[in-house]
C-alpha positions as CSV (number, residue, x, y, z in Angstrom):
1,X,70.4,120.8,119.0
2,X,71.0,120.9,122.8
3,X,71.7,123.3,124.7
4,X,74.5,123.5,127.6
5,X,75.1,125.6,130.5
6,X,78.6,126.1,130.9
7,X,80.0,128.0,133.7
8,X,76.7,130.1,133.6
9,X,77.1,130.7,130.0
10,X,74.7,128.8,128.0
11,X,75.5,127.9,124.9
12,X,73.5,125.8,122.0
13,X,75.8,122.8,120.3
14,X,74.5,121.4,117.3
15,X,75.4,117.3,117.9
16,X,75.4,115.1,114.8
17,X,73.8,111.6,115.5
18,X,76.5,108.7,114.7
19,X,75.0,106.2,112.3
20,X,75.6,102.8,113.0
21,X,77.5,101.3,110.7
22,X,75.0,97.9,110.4
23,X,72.5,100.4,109.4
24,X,74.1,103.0,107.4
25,X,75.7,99.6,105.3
26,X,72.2,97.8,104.6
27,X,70.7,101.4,103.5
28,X,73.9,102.7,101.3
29,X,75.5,99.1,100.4
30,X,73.5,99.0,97.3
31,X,74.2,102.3,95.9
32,X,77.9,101.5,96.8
33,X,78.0,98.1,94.6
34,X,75.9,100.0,91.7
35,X,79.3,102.7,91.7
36,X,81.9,99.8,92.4
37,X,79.8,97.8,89.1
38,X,80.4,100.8,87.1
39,X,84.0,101.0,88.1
40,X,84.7,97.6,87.6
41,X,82.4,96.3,84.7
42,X,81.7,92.4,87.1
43,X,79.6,91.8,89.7
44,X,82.1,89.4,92.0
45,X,85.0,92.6,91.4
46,X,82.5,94.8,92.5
47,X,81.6,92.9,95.8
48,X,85.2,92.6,96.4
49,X,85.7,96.6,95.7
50,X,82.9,97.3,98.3
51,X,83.8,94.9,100.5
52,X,87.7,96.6,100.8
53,X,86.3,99.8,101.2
54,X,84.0,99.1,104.0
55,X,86.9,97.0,105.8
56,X,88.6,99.8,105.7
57,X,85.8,102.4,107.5
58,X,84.6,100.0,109.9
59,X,87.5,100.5,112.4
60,X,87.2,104.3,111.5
61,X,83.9,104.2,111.9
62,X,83.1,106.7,114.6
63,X,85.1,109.2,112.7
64,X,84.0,108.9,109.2
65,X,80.4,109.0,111.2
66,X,80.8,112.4,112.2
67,X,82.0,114.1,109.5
68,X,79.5,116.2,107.0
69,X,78.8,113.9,104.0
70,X,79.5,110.3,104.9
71,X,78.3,109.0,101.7
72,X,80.4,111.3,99.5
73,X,83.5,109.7,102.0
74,X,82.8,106.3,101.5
75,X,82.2,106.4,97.9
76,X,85.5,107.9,97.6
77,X,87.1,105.2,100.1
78,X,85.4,102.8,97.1
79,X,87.1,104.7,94.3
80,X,90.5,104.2,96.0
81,X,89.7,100.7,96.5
82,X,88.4,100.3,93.1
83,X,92.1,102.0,92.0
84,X,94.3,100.3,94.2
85,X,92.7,96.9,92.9
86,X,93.2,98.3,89.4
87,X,97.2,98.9,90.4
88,X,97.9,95.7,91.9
89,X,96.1,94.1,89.0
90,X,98.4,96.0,86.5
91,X,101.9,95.0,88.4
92,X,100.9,91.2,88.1
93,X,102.6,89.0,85.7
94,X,100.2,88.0,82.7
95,X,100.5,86.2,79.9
96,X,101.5,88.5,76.5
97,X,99.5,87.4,73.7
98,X,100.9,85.1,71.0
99,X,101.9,87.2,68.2
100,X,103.2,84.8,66.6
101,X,102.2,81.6,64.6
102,X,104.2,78.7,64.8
103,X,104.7,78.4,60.7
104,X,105.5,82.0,60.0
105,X,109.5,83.3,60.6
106,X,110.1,85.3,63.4
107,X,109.7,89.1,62.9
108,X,112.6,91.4,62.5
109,X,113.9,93.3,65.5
110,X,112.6,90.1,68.2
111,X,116.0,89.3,69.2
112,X,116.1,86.4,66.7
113,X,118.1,87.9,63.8
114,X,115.7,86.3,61.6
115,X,115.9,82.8,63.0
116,X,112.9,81.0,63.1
117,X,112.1,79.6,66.6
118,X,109.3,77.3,67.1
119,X,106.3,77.9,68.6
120,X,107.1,75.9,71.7
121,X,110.5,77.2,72.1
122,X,109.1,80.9,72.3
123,X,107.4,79.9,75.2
124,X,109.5,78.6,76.7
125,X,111.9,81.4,76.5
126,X,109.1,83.5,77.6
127,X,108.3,81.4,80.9
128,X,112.1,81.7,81.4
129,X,111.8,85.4,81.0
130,X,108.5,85.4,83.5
131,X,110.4,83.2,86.3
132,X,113.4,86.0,86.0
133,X,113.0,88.4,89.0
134,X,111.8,92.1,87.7
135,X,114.7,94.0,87.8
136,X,116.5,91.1,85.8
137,X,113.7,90.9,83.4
138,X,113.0,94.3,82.8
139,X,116.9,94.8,82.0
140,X,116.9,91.5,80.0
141,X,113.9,93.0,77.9
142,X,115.2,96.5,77.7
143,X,118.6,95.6,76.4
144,X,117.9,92.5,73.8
145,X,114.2,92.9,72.2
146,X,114.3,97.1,72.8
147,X,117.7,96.9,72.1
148,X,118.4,99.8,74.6
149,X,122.1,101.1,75.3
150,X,123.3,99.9,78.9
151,X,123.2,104.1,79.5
152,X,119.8,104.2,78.2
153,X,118.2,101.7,80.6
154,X,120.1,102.9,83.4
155,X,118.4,106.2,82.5
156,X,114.7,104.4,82.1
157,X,115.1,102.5,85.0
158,X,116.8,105.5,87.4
159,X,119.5,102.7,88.7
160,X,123.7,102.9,87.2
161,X,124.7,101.7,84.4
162,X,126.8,99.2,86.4
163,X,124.2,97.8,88.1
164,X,121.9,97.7,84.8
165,X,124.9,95.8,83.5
166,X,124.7,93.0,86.4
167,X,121.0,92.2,86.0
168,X,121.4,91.4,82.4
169,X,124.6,89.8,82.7
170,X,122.6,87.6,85.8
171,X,119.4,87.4,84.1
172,X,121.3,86.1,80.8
173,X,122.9,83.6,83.1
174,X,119.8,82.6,84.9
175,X,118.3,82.1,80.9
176,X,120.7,80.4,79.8
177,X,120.7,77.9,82.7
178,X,117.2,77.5,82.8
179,X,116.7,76.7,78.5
180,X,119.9,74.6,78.5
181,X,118.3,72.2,81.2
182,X,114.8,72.3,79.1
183,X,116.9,71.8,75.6
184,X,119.7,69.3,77.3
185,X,121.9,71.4,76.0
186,X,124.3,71.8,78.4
């Protein structure tokens, strides 16, 4: 506490001492990667969640300093990494699990009517279906293996049916281009 004469008023102001951020990292920085470990289940994620999170307070330092719990703030800022990791994770293309085997028949409602496609040639058609922009893909997907109603995507999706209609008339183009250069068929 300090007191300060003011005018001839004195008056007693209670100033918090700013850690330093060098400091307040090497004393709190391995509580921080025990919470990100629990969060993320791996060591190197962890590092990386911690590592965002204190990017992030660094230039905000002096501010997050002086507020009343700096820990519970920064172990927030490290959930929100931890979740926006999690996010960006989730939105990036991955590989669906082979459901098939290459000697059974295709399963009912695939698309294939009962056909049986190789092994190969389903992935191929999936890698075609992966290099297909989003939009395209998801209205590809929606319309041929959910077998959704041009009104019914446009409703999923939140876009008109007219422009659901384009990106599976494109995407089918872009397919068709792409397998028939892989087959020689065309």
């Amino acid at each position: 506490m300090e007191t300060v004469v003011d005018g001839g008023t004195e008056r007693t102001e209670q100033r918090v001492s700013v850690p330093d951020f060098d400091e307040w990292v090497a004393a709190r920085g391995p509580a921080l990667l025990r919470l990100a470990y629990t969060l993320t289940g791996g060591a190197a994620d962890a590092e990386d969640v911690v590592q965002d999170a204190l990017s992030r307070a660094l230039p905000r330092w002096s501010r997050i300093a002086g507020m009343a719990d700096v820990d519970a703030y920064v172990r927030r800022m490290v959930v929100n990494a931890h979740t926006s990791r999690w996010r960006r994770w989730r939105r990036r293309e991955t590989p669906v699990e082979q459901v098939y085997d290459a000697d059974t028949p295709a399963a009912a409602g695939d698309g294939t009517d009962g056909v049986r496609i190789e092994h190969d040639e389903r992935c191929r058609i999936w890698d075609a279906c992966r290099a297909l922009p989003e939009a395209q893909r998801t209205a590809v997907v929606l319309r041929y293996y959910e077998q959704l109603e041009y009104a019914e995507i446009a409703e999923l999706t939140g876009v008109r049916e007219g422009s659901v209609r384009s990106r599976v008339s494109r995407g089918l183009a872009a397919l068709r281009v792409e397998l028939g250069e892989e087959r020689g068929d065309e």
